[in-house]
C-alpha positions in Angstrom: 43.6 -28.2 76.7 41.6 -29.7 73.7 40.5 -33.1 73.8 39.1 -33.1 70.5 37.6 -30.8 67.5 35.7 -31.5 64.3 34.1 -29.2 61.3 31.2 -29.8 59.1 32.1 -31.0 55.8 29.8 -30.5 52.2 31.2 -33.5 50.3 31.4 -36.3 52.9 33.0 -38.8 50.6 35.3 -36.7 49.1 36.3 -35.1 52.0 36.6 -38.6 53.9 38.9 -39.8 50.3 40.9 -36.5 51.2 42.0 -36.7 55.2 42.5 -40.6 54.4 45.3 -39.7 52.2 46.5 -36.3 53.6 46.7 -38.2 57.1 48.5 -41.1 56.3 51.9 -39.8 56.0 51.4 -38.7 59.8 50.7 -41.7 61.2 47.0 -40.2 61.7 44.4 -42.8 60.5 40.7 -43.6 60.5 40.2 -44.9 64.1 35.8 -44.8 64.4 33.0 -43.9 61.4 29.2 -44.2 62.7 26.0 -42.9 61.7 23.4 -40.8 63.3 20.0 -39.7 62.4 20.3 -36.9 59.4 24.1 -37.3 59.1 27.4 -39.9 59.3 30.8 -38.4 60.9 34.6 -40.1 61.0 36.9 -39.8 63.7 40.9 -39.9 63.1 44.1 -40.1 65.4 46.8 -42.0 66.2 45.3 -43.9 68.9 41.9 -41.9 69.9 40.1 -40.3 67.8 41.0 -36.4 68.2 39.5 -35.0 64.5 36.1 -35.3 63.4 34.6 -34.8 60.7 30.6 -34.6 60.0 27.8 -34.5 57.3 24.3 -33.8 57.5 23.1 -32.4 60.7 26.3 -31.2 61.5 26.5 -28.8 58.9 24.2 -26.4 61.1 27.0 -26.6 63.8 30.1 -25.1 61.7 33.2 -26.0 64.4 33.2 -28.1 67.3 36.2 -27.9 69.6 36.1 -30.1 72.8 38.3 -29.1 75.5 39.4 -31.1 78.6 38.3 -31.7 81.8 39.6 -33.4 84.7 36.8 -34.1 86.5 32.5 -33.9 86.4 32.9 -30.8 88.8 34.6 -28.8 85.9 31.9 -30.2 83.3 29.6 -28.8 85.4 31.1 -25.2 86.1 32.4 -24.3 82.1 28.4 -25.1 81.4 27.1 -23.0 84.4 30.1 -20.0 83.2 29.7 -20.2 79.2 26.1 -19.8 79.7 26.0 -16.7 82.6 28.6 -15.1 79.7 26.2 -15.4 76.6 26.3 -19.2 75.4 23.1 -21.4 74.7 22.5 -24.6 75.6 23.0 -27.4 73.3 23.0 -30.5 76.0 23.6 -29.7 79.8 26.3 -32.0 81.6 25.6 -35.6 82.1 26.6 -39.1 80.8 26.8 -39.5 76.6 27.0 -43.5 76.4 26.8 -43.5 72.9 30.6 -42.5 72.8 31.5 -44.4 75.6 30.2 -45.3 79.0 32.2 -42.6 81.2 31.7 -40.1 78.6 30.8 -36.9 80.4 30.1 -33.9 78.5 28.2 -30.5 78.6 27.9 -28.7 75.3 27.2 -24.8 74.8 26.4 -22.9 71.4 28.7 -19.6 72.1 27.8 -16.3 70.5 28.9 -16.9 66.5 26.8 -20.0 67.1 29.8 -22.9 67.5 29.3 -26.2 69.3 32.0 -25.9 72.2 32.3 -28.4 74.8 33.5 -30.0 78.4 34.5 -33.2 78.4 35.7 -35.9 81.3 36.2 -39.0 80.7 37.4 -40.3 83.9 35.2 -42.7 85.9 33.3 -40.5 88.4 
């Protein structure tokens, strides 16, 4: 169902010192950190990275919660469906290399305004 999901943090360091240490015990680690323009975000898991969280930017977003996909067909239709019920755009389906090179996502603000989206990963 969920592929991944992430939050908007006020303290970046603090909160990074935080998860760090509240994580550990679970096997749950730092597994990616990057920077992007206006903000810097760190992704923990146990293998991929399944929390996120972000500064900057982000904080305009509140939640993120990726869900699932199996394929680019059902990218495509939750994009076309969240946005005849209500949601905005905030990036139509395509290819996000920047994550990886078969990272296919669509991304829709819903009503309150959160960053929901599709994601495939699978090769075509």
């Amino acid at each position: 169902m969920f592929d991944h999901l992430g939050f908007a943090v006020g303290d970046f360091d603090r909160s990074a010192a935080f998860y760090d240490a509240a994580l550990a015990p679970l096997g749950i680690k730092r597994v990616t950190a990057f920077e992007y323009p206006g903000g810097q975000g760190i992704g923990y898991g146990s293998g991929e990275p399944q929390f996120w969280i972000n500064s900057g930017a982000a904080l305009r977003d509140g939640v993120h919660i990726a869900f699932a996909a199996r394929s680019r067909a059902q990218v495509i239709a939750f994009h076309e469906a969240a946005l005849a019920a209500g949601g905005r755009d905030n990036g139509g389906p395509g290819i996000r290399e920047q994550y990886h090179p078969n990272y296919y996502a669509a991304f829709v603000l819903y009503p309150d305004g959160h960053n929901i989206e599709a994601v495939c990963h699978a090769p075509q």
